[in-house]
C-alpha positions in Angstrom: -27.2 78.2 22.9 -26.0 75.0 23.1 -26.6 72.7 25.9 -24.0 72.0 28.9 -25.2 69.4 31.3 -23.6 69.7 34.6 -22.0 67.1 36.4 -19.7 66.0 33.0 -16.2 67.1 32.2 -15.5 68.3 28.6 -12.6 68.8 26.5 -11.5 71.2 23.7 -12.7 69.3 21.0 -16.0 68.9 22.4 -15.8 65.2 23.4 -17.7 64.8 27.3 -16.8 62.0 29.9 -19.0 60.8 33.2 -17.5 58.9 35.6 -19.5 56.6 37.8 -17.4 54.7 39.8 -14.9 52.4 38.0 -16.6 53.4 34.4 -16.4 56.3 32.5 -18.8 56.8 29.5 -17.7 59.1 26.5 -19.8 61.0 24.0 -19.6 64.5 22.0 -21.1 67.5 23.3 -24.3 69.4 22.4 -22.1 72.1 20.7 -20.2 69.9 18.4 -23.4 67.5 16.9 -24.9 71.2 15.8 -21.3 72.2 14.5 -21.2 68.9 12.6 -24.8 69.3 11.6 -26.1 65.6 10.4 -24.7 63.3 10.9 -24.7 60.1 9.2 -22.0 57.4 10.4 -19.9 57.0 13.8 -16.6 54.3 13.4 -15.9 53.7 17.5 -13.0 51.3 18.7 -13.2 47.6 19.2 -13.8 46.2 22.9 -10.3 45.9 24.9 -8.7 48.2 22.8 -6.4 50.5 25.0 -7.4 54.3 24.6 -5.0 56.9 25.6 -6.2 60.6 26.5 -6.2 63.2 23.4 -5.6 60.7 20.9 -8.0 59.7 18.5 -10.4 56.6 19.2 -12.4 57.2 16.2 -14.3 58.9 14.0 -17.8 60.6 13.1 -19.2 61.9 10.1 -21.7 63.9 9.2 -23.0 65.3 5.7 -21.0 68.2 5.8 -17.2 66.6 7.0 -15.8 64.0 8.5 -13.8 64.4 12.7 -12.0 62.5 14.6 -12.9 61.5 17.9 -10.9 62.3 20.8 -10.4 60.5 24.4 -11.4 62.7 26.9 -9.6 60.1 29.1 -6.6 56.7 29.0 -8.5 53.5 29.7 -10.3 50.5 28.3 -12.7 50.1 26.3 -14.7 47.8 27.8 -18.2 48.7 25.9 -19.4 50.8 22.7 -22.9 51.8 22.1 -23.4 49.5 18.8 -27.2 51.2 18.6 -24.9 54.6 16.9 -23.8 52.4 13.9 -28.0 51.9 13.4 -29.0 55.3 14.0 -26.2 57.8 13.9 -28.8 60.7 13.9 -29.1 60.0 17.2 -26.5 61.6 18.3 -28.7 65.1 16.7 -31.2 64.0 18.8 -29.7 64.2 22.3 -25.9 64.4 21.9 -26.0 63.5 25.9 -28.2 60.5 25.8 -25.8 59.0 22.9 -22.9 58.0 24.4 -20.0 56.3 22.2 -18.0 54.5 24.6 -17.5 53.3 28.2 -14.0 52.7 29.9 -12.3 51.1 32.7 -9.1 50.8 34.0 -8.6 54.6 34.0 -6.6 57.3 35.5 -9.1 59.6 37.6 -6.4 62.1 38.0 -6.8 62.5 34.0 -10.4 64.1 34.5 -8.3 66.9 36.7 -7.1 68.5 33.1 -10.9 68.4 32.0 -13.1 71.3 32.0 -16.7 71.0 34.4 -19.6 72.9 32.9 -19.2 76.3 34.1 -15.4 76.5 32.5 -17.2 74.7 29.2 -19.6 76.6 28.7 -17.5 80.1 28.9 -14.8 78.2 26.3 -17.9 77.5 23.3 -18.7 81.0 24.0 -15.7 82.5 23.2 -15.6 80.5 19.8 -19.0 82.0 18.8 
């Protein structure tokens, strides 16, 4: 069973976002790194560049195909975790600890069409 931290929101395609004040931090969840299996390179966006929710901000590959990465919320990007373009196999390692991006400048009442936990973990059950 795949992992589900509390406290996160999550999306459809698997993407997670914490907010902590004026920053929200991005990642993948635990159920998509297993579905992707190894992976091996993650492309993220350059600092300042304006994400908008449930479009793509990048990409991630592993050895068996290649995903986009979708905004779980609109904001900037005002940080990306350049230690993923070193080790992408981190993200195997804890998908929660290896974050992708952080934001600012974003629109709290975005995180509203997000799922907590509870609903997450009931959506990756129904796709097993």
């Amino acid at each position: 069973m795949a992992k589900v931290l509390e406290g996160l929101k999550y999306t459809e395609k698997h993407e997670w976002v914490k907010i902590e004040g004026s920053v929200a931090t991005f990642g993948i969840s635990d159920f998509a790194q297993n579905a992707l299996g190894d992976i091996v390179f993650v492309d993220l966006p350059k600092i300042g560049k304006r994400l908008k929710q449930a479009e793509s901000f990048g990409t991630i590959e592993s050895v068996k195909a290649a995903e986009d990465l979708y905004a779980p919320m609109s904001g900037d990007v005002m940080e990306t975790n350049l230690e993923l373009s070193k080790k992408p196999e981190s993200v195997n390692a804890d998908a929660y600890s290896a974050w992708m991006v952080k934001i600012q400048n974003f629109e709290i009442l975005e995180s509203d069409k997000l799922m907590d936990a509870k609903k997450y973990e009931e959506y990756i059950s129904s796709l097993q």
